[in-house]
ChimeraX commands (.cxc) that place a marker at each C-alpha (Angstrom):
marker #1 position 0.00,0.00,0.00 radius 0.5
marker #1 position 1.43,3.45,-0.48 radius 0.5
marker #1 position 0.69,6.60,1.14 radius 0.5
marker #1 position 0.42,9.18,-1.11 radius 0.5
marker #1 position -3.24,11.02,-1.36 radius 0.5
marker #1 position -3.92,10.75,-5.22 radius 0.5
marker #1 position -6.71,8.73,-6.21 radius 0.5
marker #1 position -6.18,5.13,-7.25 radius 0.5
marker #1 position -6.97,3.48,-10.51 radius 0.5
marker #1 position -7.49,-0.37,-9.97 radius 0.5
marker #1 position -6.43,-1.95,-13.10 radius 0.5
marker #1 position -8.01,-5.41,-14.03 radius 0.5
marker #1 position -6.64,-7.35,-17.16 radius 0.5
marker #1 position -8.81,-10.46,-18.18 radius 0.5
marker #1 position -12.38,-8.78,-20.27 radius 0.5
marker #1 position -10.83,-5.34,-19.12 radius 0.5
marker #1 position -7.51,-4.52,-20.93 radius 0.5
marker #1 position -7.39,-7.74,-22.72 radius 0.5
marker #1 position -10.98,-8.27,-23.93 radius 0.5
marker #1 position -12.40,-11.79,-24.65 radius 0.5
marker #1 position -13.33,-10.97,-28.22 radius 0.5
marker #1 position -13.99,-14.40,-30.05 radius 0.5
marker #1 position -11.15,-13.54,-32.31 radius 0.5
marker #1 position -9.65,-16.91,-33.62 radius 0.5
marker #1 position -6.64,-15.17,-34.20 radius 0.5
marker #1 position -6.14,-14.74,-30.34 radius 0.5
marker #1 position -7.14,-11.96,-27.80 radius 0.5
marker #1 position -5.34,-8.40,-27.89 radius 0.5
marker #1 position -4.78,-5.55,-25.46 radius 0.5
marker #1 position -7.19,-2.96,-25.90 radius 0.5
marker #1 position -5.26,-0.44,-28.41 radius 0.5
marker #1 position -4.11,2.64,-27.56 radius 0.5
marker #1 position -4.78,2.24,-23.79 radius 0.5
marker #1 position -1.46,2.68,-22.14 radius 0.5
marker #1 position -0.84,5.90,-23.04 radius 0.5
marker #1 position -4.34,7.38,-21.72 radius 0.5
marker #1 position -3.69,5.26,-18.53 radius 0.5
marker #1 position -0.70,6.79,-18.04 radius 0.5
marker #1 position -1.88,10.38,-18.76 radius 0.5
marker #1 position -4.84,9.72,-16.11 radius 0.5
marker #1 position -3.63,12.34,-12.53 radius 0.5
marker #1 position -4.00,9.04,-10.80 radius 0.5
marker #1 position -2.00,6.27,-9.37 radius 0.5
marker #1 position -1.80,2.79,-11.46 radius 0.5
marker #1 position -1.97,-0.23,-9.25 radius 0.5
marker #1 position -2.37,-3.79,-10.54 radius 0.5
marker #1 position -5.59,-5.45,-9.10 radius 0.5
marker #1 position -5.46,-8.36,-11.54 radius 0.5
marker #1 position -4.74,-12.23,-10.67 radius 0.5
marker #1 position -2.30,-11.76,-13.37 radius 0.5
marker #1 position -0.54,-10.76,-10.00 radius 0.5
marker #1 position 3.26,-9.34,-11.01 radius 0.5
marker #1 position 3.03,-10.73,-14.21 radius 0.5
marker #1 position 1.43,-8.20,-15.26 radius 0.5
marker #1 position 4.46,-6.00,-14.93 radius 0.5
marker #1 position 6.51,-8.83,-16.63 radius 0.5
marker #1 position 4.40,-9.31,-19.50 radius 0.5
marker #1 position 1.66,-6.57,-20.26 radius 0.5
marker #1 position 3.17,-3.29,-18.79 radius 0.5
marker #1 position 5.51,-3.46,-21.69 radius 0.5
marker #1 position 3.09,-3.76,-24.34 radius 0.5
marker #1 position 1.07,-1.19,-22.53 radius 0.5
marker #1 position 3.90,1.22,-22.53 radius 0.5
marker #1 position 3.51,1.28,-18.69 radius 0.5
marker #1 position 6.24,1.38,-16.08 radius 0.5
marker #1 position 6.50,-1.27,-13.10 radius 0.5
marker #1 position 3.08,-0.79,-10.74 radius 0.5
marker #1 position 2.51,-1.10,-7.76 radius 0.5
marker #1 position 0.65,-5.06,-7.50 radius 0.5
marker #1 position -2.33,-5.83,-5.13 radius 0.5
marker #1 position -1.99,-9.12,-3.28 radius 0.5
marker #1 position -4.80,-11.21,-2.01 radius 0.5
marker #1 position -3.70,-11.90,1.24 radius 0.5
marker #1 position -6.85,-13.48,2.78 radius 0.5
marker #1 position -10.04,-14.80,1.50 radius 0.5
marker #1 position -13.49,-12.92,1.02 radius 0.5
marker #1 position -14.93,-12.50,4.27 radius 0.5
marker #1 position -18.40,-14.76,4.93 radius 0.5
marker #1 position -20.95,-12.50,4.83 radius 0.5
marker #1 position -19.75,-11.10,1.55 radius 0.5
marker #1 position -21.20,-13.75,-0.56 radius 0.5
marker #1 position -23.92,-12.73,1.33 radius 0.5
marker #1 position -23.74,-9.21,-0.25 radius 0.5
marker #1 position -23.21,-10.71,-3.28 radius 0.5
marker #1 position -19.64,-8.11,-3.29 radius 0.5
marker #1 position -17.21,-9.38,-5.64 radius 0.5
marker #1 position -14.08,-11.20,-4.15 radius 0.5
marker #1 position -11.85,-8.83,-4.74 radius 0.5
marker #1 position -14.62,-5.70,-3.34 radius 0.5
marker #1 position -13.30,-5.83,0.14 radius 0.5
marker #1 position -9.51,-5.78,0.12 radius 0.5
marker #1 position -9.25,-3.31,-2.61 radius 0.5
marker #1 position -10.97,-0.87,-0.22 radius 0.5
marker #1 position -8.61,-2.17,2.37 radius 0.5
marker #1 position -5.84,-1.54,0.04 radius 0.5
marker #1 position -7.18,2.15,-0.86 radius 0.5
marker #1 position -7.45,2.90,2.73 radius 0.5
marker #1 position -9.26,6.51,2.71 radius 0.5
marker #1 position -8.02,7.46,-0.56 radius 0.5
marker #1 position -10.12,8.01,-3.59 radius 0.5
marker #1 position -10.13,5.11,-6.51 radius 0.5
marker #1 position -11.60,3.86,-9.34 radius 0.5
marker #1 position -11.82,0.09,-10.31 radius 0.5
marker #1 position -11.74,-1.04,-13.61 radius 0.5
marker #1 position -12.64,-4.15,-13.67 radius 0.5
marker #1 position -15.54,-6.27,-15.80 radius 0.5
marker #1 position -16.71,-8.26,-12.93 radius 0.5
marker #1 position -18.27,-5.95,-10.28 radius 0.5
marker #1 position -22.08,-5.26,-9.97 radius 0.5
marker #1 position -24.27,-2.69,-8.37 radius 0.5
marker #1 position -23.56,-4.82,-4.99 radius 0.5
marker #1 position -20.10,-3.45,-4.94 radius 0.5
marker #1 position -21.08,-0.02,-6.17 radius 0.5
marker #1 position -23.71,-0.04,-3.18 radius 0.5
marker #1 position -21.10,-1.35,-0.38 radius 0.5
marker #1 position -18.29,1.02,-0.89 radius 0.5
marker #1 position -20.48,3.60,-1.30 radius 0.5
marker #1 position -21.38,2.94,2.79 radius 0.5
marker #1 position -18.14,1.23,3.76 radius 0.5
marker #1 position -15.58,3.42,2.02 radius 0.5
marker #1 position -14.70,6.73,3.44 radius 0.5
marker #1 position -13.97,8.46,0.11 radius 0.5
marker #1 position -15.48,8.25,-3.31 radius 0.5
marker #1 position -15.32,5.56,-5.69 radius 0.5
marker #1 position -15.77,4.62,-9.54 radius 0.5
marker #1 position -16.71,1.25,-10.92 radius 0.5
marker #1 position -17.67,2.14,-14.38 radius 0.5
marker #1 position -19.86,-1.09,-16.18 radius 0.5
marker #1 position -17.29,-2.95,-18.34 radius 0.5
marker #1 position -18.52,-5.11,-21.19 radius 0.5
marker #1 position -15.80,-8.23,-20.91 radius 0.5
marker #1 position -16.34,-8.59,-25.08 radius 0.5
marker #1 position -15.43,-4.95,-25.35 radius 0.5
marker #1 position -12.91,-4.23,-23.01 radius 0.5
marker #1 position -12.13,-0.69,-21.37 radius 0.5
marker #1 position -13.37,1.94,-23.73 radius 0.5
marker #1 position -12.41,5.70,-25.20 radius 0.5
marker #1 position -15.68,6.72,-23.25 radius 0.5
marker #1 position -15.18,4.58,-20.23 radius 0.5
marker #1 position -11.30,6.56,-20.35 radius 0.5
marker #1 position -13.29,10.21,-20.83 radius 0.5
marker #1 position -15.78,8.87,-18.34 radius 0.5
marker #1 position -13.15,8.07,-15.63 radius 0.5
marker #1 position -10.83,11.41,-16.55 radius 0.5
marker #1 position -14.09,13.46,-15.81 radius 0.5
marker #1 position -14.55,11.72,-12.72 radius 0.5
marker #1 position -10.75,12.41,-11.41 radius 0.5
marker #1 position -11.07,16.12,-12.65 radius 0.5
marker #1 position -13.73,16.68,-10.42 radius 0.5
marker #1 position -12.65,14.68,-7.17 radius 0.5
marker link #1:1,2 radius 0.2
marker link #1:2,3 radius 0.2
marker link #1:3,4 radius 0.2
marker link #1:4,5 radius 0.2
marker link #1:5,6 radius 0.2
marker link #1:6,7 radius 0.2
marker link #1:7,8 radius 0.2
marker link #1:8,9 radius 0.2
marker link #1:9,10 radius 0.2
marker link #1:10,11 radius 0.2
marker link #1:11,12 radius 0.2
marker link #1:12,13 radius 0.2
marker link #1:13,14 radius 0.2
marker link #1:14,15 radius 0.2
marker link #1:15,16 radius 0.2
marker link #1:16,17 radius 0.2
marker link #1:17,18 radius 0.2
marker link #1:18,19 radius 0.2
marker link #1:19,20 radius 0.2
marker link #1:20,21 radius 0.2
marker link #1:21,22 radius 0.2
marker link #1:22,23 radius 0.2
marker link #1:23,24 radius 0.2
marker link #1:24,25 radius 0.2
marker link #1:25,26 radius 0.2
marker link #1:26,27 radius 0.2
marker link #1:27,28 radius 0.2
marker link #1:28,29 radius 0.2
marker link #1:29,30 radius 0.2
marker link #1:30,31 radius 0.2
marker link #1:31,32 radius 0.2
marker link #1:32,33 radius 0.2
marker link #1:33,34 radius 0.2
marker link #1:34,35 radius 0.2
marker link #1:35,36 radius 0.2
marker link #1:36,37 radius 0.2
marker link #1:37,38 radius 0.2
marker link #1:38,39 radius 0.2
marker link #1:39,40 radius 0.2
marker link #1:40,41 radius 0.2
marker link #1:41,42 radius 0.2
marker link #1:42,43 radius 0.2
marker link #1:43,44 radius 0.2
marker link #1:44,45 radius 0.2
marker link #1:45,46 radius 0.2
marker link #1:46,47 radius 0.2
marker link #1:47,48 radius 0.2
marker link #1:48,49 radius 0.2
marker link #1:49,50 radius 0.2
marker link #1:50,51 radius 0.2
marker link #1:51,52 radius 0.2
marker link #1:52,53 radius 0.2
marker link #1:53,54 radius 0.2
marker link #1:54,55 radius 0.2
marker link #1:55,56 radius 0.2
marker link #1:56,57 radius 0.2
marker link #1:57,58 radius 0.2
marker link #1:58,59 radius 0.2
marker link #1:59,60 radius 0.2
marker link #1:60,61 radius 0.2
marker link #1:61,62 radius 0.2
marker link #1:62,63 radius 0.2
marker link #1:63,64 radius 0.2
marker link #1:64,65 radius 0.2
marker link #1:65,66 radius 0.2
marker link #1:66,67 radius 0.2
marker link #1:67,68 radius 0.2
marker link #1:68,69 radius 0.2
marker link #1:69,70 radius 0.2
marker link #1:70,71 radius 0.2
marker link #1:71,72 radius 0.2
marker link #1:72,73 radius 0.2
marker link #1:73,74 radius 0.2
marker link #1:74,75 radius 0.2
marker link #1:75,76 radius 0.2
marker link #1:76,77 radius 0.2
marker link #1:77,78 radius 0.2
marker link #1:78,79 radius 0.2
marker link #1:79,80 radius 0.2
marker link #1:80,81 radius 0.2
marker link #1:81,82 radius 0.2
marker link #1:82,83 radius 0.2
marker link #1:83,84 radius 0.2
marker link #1:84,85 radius 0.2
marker link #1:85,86 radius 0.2
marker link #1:86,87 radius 0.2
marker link #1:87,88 radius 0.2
marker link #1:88,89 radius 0.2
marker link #1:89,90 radius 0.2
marker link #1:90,91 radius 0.2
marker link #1:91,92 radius 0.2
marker link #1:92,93 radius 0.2
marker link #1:93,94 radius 0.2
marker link #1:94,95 radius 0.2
marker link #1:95,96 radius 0.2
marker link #1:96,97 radius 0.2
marker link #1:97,98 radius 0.2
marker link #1:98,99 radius 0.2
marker link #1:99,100 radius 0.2
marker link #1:100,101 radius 0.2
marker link #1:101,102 radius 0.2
marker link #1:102,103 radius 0.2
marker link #1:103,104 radius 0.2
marker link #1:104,105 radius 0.2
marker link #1:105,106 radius 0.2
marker link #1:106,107 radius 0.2
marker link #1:107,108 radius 0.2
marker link #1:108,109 radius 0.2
marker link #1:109,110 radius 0.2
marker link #1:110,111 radius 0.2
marker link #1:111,112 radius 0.2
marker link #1:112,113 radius 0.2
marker link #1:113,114 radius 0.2
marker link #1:114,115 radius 0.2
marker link #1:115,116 radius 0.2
marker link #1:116,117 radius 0.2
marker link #1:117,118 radius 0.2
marker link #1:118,119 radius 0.2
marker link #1:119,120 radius 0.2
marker link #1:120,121 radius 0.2
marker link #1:121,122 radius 0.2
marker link #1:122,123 radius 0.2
marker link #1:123,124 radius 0.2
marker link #1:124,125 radius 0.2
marker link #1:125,126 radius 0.2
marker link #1:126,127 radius 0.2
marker link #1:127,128 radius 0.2
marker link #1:128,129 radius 0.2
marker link #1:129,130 radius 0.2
marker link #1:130,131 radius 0.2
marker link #1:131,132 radius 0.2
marker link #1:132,133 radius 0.2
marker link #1:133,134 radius 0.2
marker link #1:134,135 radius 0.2
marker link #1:135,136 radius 0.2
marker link #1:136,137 radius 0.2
marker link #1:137,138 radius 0.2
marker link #1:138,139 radius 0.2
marker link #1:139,140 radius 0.2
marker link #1:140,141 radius 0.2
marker link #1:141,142 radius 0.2
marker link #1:142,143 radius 0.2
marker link #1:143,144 radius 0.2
marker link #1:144,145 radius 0.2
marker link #1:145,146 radius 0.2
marker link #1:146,147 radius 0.2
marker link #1:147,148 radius 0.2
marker link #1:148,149 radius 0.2
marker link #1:149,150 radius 0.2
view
C-alpha cells in the first residue's frame, strides 16, 4: 500500500484490458490504452490475478512502467457472498485505505457499487465494463471526468 493522497486506478486485465473478443486469431490488449492510462492524474496499481506478471508481461506492451501489485492476502470475508460483493470488493478498499479510486474491472455489480459507497470513506468509480469490449475511449473520458472533479 502506499501513502500518497492521489486517487487510485485499480487496473483489471482479463475482459478489461485484454478483452475476450472471439477472435480466432487470439485476444489483444485494448489499443491505444497505455498511453491514456498513463496520462490519467492518478496512481496505477495492478488489481489483476495476473498478479506481477502483469508487470513482466503486459506493462511493456502497454507502454507502462513497473506498478505497484495488489496481493490477495486473505479470502473474502463470509458474509460477503452474502452481499453478493465481488471477491476482490473488500480488500481493494482495504488496500485504498481513505483514498479516492476507481476500479476497472468487468466483474463488479451494483452490490459493490452499493457497499463502498457505505463502507468506504472516500469516493469511488466502478464504471460497467462489457468483458467482449474491453475498457473503452468513453469509459477513459468517463473516468478522466470523474478524477477532474474529485
Amino acid at each position: 500500500m502506499t501513502s500518497s493522497g492521489d486517487p487510485i486506478l485499480f487496473l483489471d486485465v482479463d475482459g478489461t484490458l485484454l478483452p475476450f473478443t472471439g477472435d480466432p486469431a487470439g485476444r489483444h490488449l485494448v489499443a491505444g490504452v497505455g498511453p491514456r492510462l498513463a496520462a490519467l492524474p492518478c496512481e496505477l496499481v495492478w488489481a489483476t490475478t495476473w498478479g506481477e506478471d502483469a508487470n513482466l508481461e503486459l506493462a511493456p506492451l502497454l507502454g507502462l512502467p513497473h506498478l505497484p501489485v495488489v496481493t490477495w492476502e486473505s479470502d473474502p470475508e463470509p458474509e460477503d457472498h452474502w452481499y453478493g460483493l465481488h471477491w476482490k470488493t473488500r480488500g481493494l478498499a482495504s488496500w485504498a485505505g481513505t483514498r479516492p479510486f476507481a476500479w476497472l474491472d468487468d466483474e463488479p455489480t451494483t452490490q459493490d457499487t452499493t457497499w463502498l459507497a457505505t463502507h468506504h470513506p472516500a469516493p469511488t468509480f466502478l464504471p460497467p465494463i462489457d468483458p467482449h469490449q474491453g475498457v473503452t475511449p468513453q469509459t477513459l473520458t468517463t473516468l478522466q471526468s470523474w478524477l477532474n472533479n474529485l
